[in-house]
C-alpha positions in Angstrom: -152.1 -77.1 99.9 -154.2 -78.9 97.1 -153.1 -82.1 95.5 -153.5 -80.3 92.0 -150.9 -77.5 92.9 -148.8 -80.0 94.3 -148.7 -82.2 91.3 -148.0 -79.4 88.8 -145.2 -77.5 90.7 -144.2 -79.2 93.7 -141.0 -80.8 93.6 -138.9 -83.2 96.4 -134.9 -81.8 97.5 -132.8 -84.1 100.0 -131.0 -83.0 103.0 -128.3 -80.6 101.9 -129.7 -79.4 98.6 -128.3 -75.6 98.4 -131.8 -73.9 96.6 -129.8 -70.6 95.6 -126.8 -68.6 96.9 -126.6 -64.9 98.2 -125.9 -62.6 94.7 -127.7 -65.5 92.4 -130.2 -64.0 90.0 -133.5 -65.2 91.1 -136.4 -66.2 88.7 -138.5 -68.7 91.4 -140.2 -68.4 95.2 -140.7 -71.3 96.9 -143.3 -72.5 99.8 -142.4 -75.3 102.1 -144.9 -78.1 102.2 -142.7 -80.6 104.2 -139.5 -80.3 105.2 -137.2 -77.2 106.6 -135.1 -74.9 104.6 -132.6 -72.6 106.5 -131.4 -69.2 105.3 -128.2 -67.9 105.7 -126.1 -64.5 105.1 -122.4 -63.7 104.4 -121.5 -61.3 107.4 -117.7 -59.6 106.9 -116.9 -63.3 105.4 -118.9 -65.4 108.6 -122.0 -67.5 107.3 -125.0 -66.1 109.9 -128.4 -67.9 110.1 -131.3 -66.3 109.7 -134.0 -68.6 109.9 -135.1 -71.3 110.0 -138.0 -72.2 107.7 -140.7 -75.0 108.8 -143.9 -76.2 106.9 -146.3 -73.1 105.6 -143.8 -71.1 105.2 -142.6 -68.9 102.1 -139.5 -67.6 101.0 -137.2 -66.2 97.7 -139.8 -63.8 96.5 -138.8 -60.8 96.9 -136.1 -62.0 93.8 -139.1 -62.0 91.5 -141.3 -59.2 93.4 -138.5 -56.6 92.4 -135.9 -58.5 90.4 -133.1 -58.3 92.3 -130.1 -61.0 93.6 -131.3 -63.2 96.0 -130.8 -61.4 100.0 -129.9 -65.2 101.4 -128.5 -68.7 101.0 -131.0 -71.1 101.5 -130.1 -74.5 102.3 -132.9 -77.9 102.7 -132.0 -79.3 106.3 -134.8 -81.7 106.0 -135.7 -83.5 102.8 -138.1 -80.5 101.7 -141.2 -81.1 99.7 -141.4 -77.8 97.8 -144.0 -75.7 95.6 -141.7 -73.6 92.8 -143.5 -71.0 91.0 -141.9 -68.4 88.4 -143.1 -65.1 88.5 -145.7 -65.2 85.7 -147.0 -68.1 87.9 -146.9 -65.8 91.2 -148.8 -63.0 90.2 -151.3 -65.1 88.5 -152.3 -67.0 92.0 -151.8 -63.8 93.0 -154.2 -62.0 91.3 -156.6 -64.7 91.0 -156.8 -65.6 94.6 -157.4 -63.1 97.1 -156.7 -65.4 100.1 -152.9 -65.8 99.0 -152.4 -62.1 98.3 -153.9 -61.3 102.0 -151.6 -64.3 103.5 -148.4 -63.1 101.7 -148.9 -59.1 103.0 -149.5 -60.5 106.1 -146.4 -63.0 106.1 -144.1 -59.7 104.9 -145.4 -57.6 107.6 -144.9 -60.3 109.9 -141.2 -60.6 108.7 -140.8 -56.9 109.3 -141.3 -56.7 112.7 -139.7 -59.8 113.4 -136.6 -57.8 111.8 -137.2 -54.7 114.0 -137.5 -57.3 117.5 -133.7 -58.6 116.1 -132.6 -55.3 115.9 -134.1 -54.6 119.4 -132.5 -57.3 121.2 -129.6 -56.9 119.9 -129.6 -53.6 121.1 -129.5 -54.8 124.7 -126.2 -54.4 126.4 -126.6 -58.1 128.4 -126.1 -61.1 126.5 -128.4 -62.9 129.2 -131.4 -60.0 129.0 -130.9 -60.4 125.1 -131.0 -64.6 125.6 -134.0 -64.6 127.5 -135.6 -62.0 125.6 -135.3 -63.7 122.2 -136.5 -67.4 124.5 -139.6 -65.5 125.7 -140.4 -64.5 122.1 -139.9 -67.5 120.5 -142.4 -69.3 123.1 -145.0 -67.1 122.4 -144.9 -67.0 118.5 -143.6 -70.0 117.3 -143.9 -72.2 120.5 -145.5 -75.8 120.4 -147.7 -75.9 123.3 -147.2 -79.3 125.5 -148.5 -81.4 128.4 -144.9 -79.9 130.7 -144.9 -76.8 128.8 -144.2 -75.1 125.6 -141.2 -76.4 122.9 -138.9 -74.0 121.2 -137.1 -75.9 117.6 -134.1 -73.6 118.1 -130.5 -74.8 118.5 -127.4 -73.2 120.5 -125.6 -72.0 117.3 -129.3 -70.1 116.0 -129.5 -68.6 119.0 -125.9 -67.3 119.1 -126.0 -66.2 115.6 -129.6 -64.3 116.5 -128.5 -62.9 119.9 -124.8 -61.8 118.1 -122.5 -64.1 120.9 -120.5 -67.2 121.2 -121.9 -71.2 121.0 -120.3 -71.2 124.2 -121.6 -68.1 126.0 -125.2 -69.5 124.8 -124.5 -73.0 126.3 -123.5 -71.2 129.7 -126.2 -68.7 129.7 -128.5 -72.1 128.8 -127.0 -74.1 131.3 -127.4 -71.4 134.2 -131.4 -70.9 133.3 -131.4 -74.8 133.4 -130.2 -75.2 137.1 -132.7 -72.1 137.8 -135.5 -74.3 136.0 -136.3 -71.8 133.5 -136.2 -73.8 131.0 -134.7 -77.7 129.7 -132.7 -78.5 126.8 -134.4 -81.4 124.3 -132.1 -84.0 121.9 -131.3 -83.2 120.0 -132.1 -79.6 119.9 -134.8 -77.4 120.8 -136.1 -76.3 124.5 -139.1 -77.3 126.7 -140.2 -73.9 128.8 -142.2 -74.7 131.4 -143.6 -71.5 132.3 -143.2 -68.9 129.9 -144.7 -66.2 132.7 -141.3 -67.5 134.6 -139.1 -66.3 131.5 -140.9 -62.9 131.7 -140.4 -62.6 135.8 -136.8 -63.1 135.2 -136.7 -60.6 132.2 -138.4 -58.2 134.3 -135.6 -59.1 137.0 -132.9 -58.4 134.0 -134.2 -55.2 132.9 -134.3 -54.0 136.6 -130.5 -55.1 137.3 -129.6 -53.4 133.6 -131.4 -50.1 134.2 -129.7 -49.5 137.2 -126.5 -51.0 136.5 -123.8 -48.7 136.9 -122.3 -47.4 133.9 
């Protein structure tokens, strides 16, 4: 991100800082240049994460791509260093900048099938297939590879609220795949996977045991 966009638009929120609510008009998209933003959802009157946002990413412009309320509450979890553009702004970068058009399609489409692989696990009948399942994923897409194996920056209530279960029948689940050596829980949150090709023999092992599970 240059120093000149930066300087014109970007703008500094601490810890806490509510952005917008779910059913606020929206006039302004937002891309995180340090910092993390999470996104939340009103569920029958239970406040559900839906992501959490880290450096790169982009988010509240489908408010000024269509004009309607903002989808989410997004909330700055670490002091967020953030570009704020207005739609006349948008579709001027937009238009004048091929690179960020390409980057956005590609970010949506991204997004989409990341919302079609919550709707698949959460189709799963076993809350461990539908753990490890959503584990094996995160490693692979948004894993940070490391000298003992990959890191995951996902918490115990994220998971739960992704996976559609309990803070406590997450912890269990993670403390069973712990013992196993599947994986090892990191302070203050996160997970170190040693071998993600272990998470997928043990999926493989879950999918076996659910197909021919009696019903």
């Amino acid at each position: 991100m240059s120093e000149e966009l930066l300087a014109k638009y970007g703008r500094v929120w601490p810890t806490g800082t509510v952005l917008f609510r779910e059913g606020e008009p929206g006039h302004e998209m937002f891309i995180i240049e340090r910092g993390r933003v999470q996104l939340t959802r009103n569920l029958r009157g239970v406040e559900k994460i839906l992501a959490v946002l880290p450096p790169g990413e982009f988010f509240g412009e489908m408010a000024i791509i269509n004009q309607k309320p903002r989808s989410a509450t997004a909330t700055v979890i670490e002091e967020a260093h953030l570009l704020v553009l207005d739609q006349p702004t948008f579709e001027k970068m937009i238009q004048e900048n091929t690179a960020i058009a390409v980057r956005l399609i590609k970010k949506l489409a991204a997004r989409l099938e990341q919302t079609n692989l919550q709707v698949e696990i959460l189709l799963l009948r076993d809350t461990n297939h539908r753990l490890v399942h959503l584990l094996r994923r995160l490693a692979q897409d948004v894993g940070v590879r490391e000298v003992e194996g990959v890191r995951i920056d996902v918490s115990l209530h994220e998971i739960a609220d992704r996976i559609g279960c309990t803070d406590d029948e997450v912890r269990d689940i993670v403390e069973r795949l712990a013992r196993g050596r599947l994986l090892t829980p990191l302070v203050p949150r996160g997970f170190l996977i040693s071998e993600v090709g272990r998470l997928q023999d043990f999926l493989e092992f879950l999918e076996m045991k659910e197909r021919f599970a009696p019903r």
